[in-house]
C-alpha positions in Angstrom: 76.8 -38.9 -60.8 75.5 -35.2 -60.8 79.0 -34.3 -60.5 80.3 -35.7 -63.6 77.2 -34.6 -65.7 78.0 -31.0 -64.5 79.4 -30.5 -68.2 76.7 -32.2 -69.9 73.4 -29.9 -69.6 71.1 -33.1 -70.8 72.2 -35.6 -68.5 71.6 -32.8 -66.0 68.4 -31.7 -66.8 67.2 -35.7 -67.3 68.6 -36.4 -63.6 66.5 -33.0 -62.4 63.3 -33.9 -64.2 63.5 -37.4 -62.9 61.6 -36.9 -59.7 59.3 -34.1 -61.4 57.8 -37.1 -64.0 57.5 -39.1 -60.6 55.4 -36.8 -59.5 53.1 -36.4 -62.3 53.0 -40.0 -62.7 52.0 -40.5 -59.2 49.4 -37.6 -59.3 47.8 -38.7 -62.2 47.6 -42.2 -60.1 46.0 -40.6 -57.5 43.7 -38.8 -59.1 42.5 -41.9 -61.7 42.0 -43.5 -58.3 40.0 -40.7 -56.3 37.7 -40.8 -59.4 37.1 -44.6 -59.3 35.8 -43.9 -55.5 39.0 -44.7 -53.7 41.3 -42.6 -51.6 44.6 -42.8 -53.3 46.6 -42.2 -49.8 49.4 -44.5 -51.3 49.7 -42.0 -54.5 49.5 -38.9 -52.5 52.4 -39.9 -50.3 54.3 -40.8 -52.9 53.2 -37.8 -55.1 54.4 -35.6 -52.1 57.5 -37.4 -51.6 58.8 -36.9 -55.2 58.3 -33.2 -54.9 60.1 -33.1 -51.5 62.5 -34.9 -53.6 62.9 -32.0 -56.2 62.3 -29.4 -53.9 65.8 -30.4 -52.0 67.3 -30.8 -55.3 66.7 -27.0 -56.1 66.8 -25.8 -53.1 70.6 -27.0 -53.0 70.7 -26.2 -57.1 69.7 -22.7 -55.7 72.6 -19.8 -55.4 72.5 -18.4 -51.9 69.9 -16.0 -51.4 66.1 -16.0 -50.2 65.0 -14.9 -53.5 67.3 -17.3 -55.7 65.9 -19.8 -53.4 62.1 -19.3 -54.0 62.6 -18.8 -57.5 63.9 -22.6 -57.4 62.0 -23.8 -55.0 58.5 -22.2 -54.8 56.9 -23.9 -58.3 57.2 -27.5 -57.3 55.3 -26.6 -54.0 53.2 -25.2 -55.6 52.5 -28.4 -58.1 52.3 -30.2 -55.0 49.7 -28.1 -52.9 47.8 -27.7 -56.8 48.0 -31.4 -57.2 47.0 -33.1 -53.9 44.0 -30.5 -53.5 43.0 -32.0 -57.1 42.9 -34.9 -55.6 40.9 -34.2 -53.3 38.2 -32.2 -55.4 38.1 -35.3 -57.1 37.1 -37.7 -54.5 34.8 -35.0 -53.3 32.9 -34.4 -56.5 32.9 -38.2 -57.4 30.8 -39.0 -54.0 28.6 -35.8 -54.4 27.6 -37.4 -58.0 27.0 -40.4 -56.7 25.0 -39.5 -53.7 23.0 -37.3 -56.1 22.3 -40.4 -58.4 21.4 -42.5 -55.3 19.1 -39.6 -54.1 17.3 -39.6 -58.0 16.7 -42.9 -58.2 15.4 -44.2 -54.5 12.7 -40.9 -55.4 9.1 -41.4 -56.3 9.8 -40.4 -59.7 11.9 -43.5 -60.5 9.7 -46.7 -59.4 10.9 -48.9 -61.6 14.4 -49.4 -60.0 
């Protein structure tokens, strides 16, 4: 299929961005899910598997050369390393909030609760 859209720059950017929107998708799953208190391993994993995905693909898109190759391949890593550690902050932050409410309202100053 990439073969024959090798004349048709469209249908070859569409096929390349394919696993790139997969990986949005799945990081903004993971981190709607890390906010609701959950830890979103699922989404991760999946997150990281589309960029592996379209890191190969430009890896192999890539002329031959270390620096052709990190030019193609270096940004999706480092969606991937930007995303999952977003993740992460999230699921961190959301429990220090809530621990913080917990800690305000078991207090003295709140006896009505």
């Amino acid at each position: 299929m990439a073969e024959a859209a090798r004349d048709l720059p469209a249908i070859a950017a569409l096929e390349a961005a394919i696993p790139d929107a997969a990986a949005l998708v799945f990081a903004c799953l993971g981190i709607a899910l890390a906010l609701h208190g959950r830890r979103a391993l699922r989404a991760r994993a999946l997150n990281l598997a589309a960029v592996g995905t379209s890191v190969f693909m430009n890896a192999i898109a890539a002329t031959p050369g270390w620096r052709n190759l990190a030019i193609w391949a270096l940004p999706p890593i480092a969606y991937a390393l930007a995303s999952d550690t977003l993740n992460g902050v999230s699921l961190v932050s959301l429990r220090l909030v809530i621990l913080k409410a917990c800690r305000f309202c078991w207090s003295d100053r709140v006896w009505w609760l």
